[in-house]
C-alpha positions in Angstrom: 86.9 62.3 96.3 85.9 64.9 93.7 88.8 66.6 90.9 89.3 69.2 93.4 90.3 67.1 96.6 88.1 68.3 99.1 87.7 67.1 102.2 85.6 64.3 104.0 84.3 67.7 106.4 84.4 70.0 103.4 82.9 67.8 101.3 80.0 67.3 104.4 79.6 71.2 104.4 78.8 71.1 100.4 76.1 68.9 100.9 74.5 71.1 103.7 74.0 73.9 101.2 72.4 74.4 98.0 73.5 76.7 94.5 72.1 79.7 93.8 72.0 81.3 90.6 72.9 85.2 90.2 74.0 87.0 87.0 75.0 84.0 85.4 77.2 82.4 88.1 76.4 79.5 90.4 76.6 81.0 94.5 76.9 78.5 97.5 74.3 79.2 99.7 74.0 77.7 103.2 70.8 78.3 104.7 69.1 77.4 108.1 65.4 78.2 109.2 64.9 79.4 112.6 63.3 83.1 114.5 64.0 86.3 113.0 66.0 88.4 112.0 67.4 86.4 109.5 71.3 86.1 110.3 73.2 87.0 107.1 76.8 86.0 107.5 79.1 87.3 105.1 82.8 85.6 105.4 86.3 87.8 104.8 89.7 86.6 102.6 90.7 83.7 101.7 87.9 81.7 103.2 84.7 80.7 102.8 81.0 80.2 104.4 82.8 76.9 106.3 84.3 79.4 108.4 80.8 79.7 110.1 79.9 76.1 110.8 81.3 75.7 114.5 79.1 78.7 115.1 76.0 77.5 113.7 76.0 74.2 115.3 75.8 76.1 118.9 72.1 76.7 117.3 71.8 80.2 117.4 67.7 79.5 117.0 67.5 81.4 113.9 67.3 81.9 110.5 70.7 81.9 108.6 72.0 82.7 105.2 75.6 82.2 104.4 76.9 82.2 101.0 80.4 82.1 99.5 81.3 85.4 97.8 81.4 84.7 93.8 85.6 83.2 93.8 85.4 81.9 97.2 84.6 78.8 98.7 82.6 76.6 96.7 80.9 79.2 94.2 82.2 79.4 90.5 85.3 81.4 90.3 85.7 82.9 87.0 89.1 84.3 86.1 87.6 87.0 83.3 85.8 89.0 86.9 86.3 91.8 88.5 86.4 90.9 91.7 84.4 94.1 93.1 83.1 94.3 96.7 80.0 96.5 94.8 79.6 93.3 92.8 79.1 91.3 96.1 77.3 94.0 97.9 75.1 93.2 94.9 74.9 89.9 95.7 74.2 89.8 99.6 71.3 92.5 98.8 69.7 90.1 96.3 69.8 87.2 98.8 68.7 89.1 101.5 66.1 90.2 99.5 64.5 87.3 98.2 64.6 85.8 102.1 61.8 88.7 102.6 61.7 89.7 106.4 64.1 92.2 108.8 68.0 91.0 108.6 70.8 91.1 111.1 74.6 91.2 108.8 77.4 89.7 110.8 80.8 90.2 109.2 84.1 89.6 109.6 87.2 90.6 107.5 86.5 91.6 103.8 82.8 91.1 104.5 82.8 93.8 106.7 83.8 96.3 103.7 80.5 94.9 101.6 78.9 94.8 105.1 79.7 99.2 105.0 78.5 99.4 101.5 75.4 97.7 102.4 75.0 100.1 105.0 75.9 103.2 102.6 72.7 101.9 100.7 70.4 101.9 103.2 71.0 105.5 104.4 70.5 106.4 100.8 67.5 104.5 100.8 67.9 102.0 98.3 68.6 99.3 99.9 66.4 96.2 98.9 65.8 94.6 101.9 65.2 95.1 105.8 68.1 95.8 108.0 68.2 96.1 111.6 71.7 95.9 112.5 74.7 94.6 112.1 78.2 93.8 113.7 81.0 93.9 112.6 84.3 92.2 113.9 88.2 92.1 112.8 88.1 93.9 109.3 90.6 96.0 108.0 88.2 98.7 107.7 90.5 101.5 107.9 93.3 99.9 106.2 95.8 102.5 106.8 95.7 100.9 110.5 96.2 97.8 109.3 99.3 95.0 109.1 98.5 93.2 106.0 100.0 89.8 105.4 103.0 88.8 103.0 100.6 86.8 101.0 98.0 89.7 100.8 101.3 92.3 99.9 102.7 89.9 97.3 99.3 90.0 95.8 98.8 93.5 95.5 102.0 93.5 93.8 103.5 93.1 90.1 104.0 89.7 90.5 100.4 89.0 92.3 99.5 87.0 89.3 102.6 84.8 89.2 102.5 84.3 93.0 98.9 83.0 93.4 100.0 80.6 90.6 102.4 79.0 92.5 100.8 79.4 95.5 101.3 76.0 97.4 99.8 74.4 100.3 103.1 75.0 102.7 102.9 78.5 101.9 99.1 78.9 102.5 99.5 77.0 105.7 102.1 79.3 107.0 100.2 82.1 106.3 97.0 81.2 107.8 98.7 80.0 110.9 100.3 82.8 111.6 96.8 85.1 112.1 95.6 82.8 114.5 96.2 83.4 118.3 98.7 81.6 120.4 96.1 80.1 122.6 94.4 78.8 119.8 96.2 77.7 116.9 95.3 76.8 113.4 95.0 72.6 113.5 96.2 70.5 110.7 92.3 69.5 110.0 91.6 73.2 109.6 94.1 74.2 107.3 93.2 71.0 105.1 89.9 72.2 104.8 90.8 76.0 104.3 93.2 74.9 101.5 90.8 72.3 99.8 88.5 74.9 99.8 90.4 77.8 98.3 92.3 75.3 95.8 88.7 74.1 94.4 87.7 75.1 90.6 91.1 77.0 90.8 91.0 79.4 93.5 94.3 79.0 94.6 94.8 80.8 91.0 93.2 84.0 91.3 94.2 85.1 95.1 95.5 88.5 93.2 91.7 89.2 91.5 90.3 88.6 95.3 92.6 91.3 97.0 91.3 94.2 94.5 89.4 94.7 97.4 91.9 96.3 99.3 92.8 98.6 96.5 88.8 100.0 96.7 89.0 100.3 100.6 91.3 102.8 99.7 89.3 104.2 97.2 85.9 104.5 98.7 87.2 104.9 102.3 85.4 108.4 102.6 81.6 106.6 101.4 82.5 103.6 103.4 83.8 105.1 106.9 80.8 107.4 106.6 78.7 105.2 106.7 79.7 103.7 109.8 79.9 107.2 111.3 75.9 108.0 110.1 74.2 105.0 109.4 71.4 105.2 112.2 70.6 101.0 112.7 72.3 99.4 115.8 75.9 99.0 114.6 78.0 96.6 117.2 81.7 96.1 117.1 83.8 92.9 118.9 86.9 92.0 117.9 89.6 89.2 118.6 92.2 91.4 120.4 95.6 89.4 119.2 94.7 90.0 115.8 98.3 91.0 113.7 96.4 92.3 110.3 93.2 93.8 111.8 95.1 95.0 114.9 93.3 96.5 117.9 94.9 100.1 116.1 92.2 99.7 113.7 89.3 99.1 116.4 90.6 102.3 117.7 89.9 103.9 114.4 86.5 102.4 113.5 85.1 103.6 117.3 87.0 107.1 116.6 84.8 107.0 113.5 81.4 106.2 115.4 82.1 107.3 118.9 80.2 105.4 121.8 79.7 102.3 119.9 79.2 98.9 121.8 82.1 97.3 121.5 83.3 93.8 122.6 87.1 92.6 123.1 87.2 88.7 123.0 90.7 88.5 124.6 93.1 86.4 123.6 91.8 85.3 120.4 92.7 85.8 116.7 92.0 86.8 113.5 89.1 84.1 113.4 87.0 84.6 116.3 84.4 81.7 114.6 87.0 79.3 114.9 88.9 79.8 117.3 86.5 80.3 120.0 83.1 79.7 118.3 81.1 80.2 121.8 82.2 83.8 122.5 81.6 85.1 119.3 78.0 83.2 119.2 77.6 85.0 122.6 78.5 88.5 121.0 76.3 87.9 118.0 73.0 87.2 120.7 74.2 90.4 122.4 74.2 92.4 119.3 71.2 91.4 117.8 69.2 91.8 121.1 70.9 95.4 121.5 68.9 95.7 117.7 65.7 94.0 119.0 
């Protein structure tokens, strides 16, 4: 077992995926061939690509490309960054790019925020690569509608740095559990992996660089929520409806941004649709990317 403890599944995942290189910084990368449009996955806070793998083993049929964000997962996680969601917007459009061919985003959580700035760039046509849709599903897109977590609040705070120092694996645990549905609750197995994978090269050390991403929600909520209101591609919506952080309140807000939008409730599930009930969100994502087709 490497420095870093990961798991024997985690561990299994790493060697599914390659390292990508981009500005200087090695990117995890998993990638599957398949039919078009290439499925770009782009994972939310604390987690990583893993988050995905219970969906892609349904075998979607098509191409994939799942990376961890730079400080996630199993990419470097540099504690000199500025943990941008421009930065990663960067990234994704890079990937995406060299992939060649039309695109399909799926996001969830803090990758629907560079999932809207990806958008932005396309209506101001400058985006580097094809996209022909994209759905979106429990982000705290308009955060004022959100409930955000203690961990996330302690974070944001003075203390953030202090906290995600002493961050420990109860705590994390807790946390985690806690966003996950009643019906389906976080196993022991999953939150090893979750932890093993945010404690590796010292993530568990930089949670309050990560969350700077709420503080630019805020900031570019106008560019952001307009793009969802005029970006003409086929934009799709489903959400786990017993999500506490990104409640169905701010559902309510994204559709009031972009009314008549397709929108799918998966009822009774959680903040992590993908893992909790890996089917019905692989059966949303077929639905939205044959509403694009």
């Amino acid at each position: 077992m490497s420095g870093d403890r990961l798991t024997e599944a985690t561990r299994a995942w790493a060697a599914r995926g390659r390292a990508e290189q981009f500005r200087g910084y090695s990117i995890h990368v998993h990638a599957e061939e398949g039919d078009g449009p290439l499925l770009v996955l782009l994972h939310g806070f604390p987690s990583s690509s893993y988050d995905w793998r219970a969906l892609l083993d349904r075998g979607l049929g098509r191409a994939v490309l799942a990376p961890d964000f730079l400080g996630f997962g199993l990419s470097d996680k540099p504690r000199d960054h500025l943990y941008s969601l421009f930065w990663q917007a960067d990234l994704i459009e890079a990937l995406a790019g060299a992939a060649e061919g039309p695109a399909f985003i799926v996001a969830h959580d803090m990758g629907t925020s560079v999932a809207t700035e990806l958008l932005a760039r396309d209506l101001e046509g400058r985006l580097g690569f094809d996209l022909r849709g994209a759905l979106l599903f429990n982000g705290s897109i308009v955060l004022d509608r959100a409930s955000l977590t203690l961990g996330q609040r302690l974070l944001r705070g003075r203390l953030g740095g202090a906290f995600a120092r002493l961050s420990s694996e109860r705590f994390f645990r807790r946390a985690l559990g806690e966003v996950f549905s009643d019906s389906h609750p976080l196993g022991d197995a999953e939150a090893a992996d979750q932890w093993a994978l945010v404690r590796h090269n010292g993530g568990n050390a930089i949670g309050h660089l990560q969350v700077h991403y709420l503080d630019e929600r805020v900031r570019y909520a106008e560019r952001w929520h307009g793009a969802i209101r005029d970006w003409p591609g086929a934009l799709s919506l489903t959400w786990g409806t017993e999500d506490p952080v990104a409640t169905t309140a701010v559902l309510d807000a994204v559709v009031a941004l972009r009314p008549g939008v397709p929108v799918r409730r998966l009822e009774g599930l959680g903040h992590y649709p993908q893992i909790e009930d890996p089917q019905a969100l692989a059966d949303a994502v077929a639905e939205a990317v044959g509403r694009a087709s």
